[in-house]
N, C-alpha and C positions, 0 to 999 in steps of 0.2 A: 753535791760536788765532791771528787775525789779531789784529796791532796797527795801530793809526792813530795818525800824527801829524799834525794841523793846525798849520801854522807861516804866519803873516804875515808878509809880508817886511821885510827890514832899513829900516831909513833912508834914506827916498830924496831922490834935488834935488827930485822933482816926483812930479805925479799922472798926465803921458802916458804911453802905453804902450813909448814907450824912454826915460823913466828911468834913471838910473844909481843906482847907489848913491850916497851921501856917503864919506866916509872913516870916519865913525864908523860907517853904516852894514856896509860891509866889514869895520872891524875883530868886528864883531856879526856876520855871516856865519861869519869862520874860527872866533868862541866858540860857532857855534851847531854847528858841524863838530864839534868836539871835545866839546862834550858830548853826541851824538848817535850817536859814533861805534861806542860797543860797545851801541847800540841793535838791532845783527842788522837791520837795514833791509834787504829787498831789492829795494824798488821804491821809483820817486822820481816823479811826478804833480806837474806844474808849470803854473800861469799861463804865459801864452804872453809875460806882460810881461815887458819887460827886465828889472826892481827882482827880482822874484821868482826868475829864473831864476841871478841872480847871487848871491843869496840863499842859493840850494840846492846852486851849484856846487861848492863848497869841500868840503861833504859828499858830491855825489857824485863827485867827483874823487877824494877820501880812498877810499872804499868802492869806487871801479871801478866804481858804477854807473850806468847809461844818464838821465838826465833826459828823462821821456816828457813831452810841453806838452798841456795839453786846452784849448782855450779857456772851458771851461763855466767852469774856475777863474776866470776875467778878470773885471776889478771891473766892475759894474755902472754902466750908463750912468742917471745920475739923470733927466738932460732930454735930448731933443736942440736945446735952446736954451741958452743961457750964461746966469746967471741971477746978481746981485747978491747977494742972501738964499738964495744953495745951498743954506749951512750950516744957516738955519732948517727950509727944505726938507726937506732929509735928515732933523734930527731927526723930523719928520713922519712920515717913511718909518718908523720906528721905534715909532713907536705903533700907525700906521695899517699891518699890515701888508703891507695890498694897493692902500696911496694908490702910485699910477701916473700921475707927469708926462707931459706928451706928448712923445712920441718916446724916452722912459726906459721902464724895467723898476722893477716893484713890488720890495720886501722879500721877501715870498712868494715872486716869479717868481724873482728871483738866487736865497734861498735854493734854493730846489727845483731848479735848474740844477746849483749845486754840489754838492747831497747825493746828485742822480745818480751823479753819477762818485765817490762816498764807497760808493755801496749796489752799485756794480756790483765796485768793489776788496772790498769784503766777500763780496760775492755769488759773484764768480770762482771758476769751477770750471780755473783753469791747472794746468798740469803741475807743478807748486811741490811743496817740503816742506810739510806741514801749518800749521807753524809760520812764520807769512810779517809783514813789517812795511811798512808804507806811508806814505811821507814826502807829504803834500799842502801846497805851495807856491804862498799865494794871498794876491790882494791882496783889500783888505777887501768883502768879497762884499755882507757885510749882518753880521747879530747871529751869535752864535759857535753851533756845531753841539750841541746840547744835548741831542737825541734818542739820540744813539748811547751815553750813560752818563758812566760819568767818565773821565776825561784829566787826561793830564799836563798841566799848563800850565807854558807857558817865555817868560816876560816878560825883555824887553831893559830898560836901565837906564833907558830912559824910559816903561815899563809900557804899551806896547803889547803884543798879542799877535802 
């Protein structure tokens, strides 16, 4: 049986794609290490962004394993104009699942980007033990993956996922 983990990343200064973490962010990286640890993870599927990749290092640094990037994980681009009322915007994106600013991607469209690389880690036919786990380290794509059943959820102290 494969396992999936969806993890959002730590606490970041920002929303560019080099990002750092914060300091609280970091210290919520090493807590997310150690509770992850005897999870038997043997693969790690990361946003190409900074936040995320720093995010998931401390776990795969602990564990020896490789951090593969996909960009399909990368947050989605709302507009490609700077927009005052984003934040309204977005909510939008949320109802409407397929409202698409110009030069942005739909709700739909990210989702369906990300769930690719979720259906092809399940789907894999690699030369693996049966029993395999997969860490996916991502910034906020769109609404949480809900198709694939239930999951664990691991909220930081400020109840992001």
């Amino acid at each position: 049986m494969k396992n999936i983990y969806l993890v959002r990343h730590c606490q970041a200064e920002g929303q560019e794609p080099d990002a750092r973490l914060t300091a609280a962010g970091a210290q919520q990286a090493e807590e997310l290490a150690h509770f992850l640890a005897n999870k038997n993870i043997d693969y790690i599927i990361s946003s190409p962004f900074e936040r995320a990749i720093r995010t998931i290092t401390p776990l795969a640094e602990k564990l020896g394993v490789e951090v593969n990037k996909d960009t399909r994980l990368a947050e989605r681009v709302l507009s490609g104009k700077n927009h005052k009322e984003w934040r309204d915007m977005l909510r939008k994106t949320y109802d409407d699942l397929n409202l698409c600013y110009e030069g942005g991607e739909s709700s739909s469209m990210a989702m369906s980007r990300a769930s690719s690389v979720v259906s092809e880690a399940l789907n894999s036919a690699c030369p693996c033990p049966t029993r395999m786990s997969f860490i996916f380290a991502a910034c906020k794509i769109s609404q949480p993956f809900s198709e694939y059943g239930p999951s664990e959820r691991i909220l930081d102290k400020s109840n992001h996922l």
